[in-house]
C-alpha positions as CSV (number, residue, x, y, z in Angstrom):
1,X,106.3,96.2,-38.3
2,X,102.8,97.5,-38.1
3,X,103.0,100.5,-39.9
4,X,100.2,102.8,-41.8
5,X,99.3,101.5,-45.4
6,X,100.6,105.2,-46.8
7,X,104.2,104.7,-45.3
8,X,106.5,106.2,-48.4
9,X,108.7,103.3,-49.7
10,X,111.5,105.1,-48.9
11,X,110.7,105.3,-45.0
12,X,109.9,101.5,-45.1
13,X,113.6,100.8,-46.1
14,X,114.9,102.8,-43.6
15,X,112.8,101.4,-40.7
16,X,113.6,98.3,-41.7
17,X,117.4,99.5,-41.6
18,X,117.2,100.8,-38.0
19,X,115.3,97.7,-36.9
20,X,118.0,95.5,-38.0
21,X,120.6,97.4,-36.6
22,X,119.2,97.9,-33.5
23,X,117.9,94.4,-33.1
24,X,122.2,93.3,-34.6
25,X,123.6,95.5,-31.8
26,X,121.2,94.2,-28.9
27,X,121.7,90.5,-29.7
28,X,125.5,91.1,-29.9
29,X,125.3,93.1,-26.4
30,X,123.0,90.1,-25.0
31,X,125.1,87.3,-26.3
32,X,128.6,89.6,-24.9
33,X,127.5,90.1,-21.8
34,X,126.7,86.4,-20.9
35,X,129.2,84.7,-22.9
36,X,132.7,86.7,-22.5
37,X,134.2,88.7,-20.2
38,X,136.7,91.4,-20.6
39,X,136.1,91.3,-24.5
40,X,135.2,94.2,-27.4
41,X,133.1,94.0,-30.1
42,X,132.5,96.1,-33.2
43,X,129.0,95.9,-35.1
44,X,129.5,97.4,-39.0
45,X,126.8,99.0,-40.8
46,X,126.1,100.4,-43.9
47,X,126.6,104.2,-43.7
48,X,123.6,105.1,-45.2
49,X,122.7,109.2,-44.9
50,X,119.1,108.1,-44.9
51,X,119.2,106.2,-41.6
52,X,122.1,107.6,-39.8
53,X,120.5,110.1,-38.2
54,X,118.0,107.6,-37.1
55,X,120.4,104.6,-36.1
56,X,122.0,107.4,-33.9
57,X,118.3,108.9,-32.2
58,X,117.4,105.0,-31.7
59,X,120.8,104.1,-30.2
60,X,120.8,107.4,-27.7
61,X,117.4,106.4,-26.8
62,X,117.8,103.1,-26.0
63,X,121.4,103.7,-24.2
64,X,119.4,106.5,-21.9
65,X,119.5,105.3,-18.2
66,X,115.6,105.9,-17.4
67,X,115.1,103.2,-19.9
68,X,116.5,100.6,-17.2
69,X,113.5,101.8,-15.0
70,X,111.0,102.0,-17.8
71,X,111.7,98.1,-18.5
72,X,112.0,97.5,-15.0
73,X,108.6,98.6,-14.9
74,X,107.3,97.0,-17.8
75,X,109.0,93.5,-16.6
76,X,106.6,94.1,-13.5
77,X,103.6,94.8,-15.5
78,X,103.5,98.5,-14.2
79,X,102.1,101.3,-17.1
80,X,104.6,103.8,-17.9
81,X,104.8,107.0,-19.7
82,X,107.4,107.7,-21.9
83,X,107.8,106.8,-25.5
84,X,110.4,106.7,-28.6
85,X,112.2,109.4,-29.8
86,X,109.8,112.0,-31.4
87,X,106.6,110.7,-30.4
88,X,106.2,113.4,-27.3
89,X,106.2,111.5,-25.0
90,X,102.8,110.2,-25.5
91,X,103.5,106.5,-26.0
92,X,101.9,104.2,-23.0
93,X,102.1,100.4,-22.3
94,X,102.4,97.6,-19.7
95,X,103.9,94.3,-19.9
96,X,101.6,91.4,-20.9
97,X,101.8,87.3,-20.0
């Protein structure tokens, strides 16, 4: 993670957090959706008050249904506006390679 050299401790470990659990619950998704059919799967995390709230903003974000046309775009090298979850939606980008 490229974050700013004044990131408090405490927000490190609960980036970190998020990351993993999003990047657990994506894999597991991935692997799900082109290995089984007709299956369920739970994903247990630590219920941690400190990154809850932001497990749950990430999740909704990345479950939105504009997000299938934002990496649509991205996939086809197209700039976007849109952004995470309290940024404003001032984040920008295109897909590279």
């Amino acid at each position: 993670m490229n974050l700013p050299k004044d990131f408090p401790e405490s927000e490190l470990t609960v980036a970190a957090h998020v990351a993993t659990y999003m990047n657990c619950a994506m894999m597991a998704e991935h692997w799900m959706r082109k290995e089984t059919t007709n299956e369920n799967c739970l994903v247990v995390v630590e219920n941690n008050d400190e990154a809850k709230q932001l497990i749950s903003e990430v999740q909704r974000y990345h479950q939105d249904k504009k997000l299938e046309t934002i990496l649509a775009a991205e996939a086809q090298g197209c700039r976007f506006r849109g952004g995470a979850p309290g940024s404003g939606g001032r984040a920008s980008g295109h897909a590279t390679g």
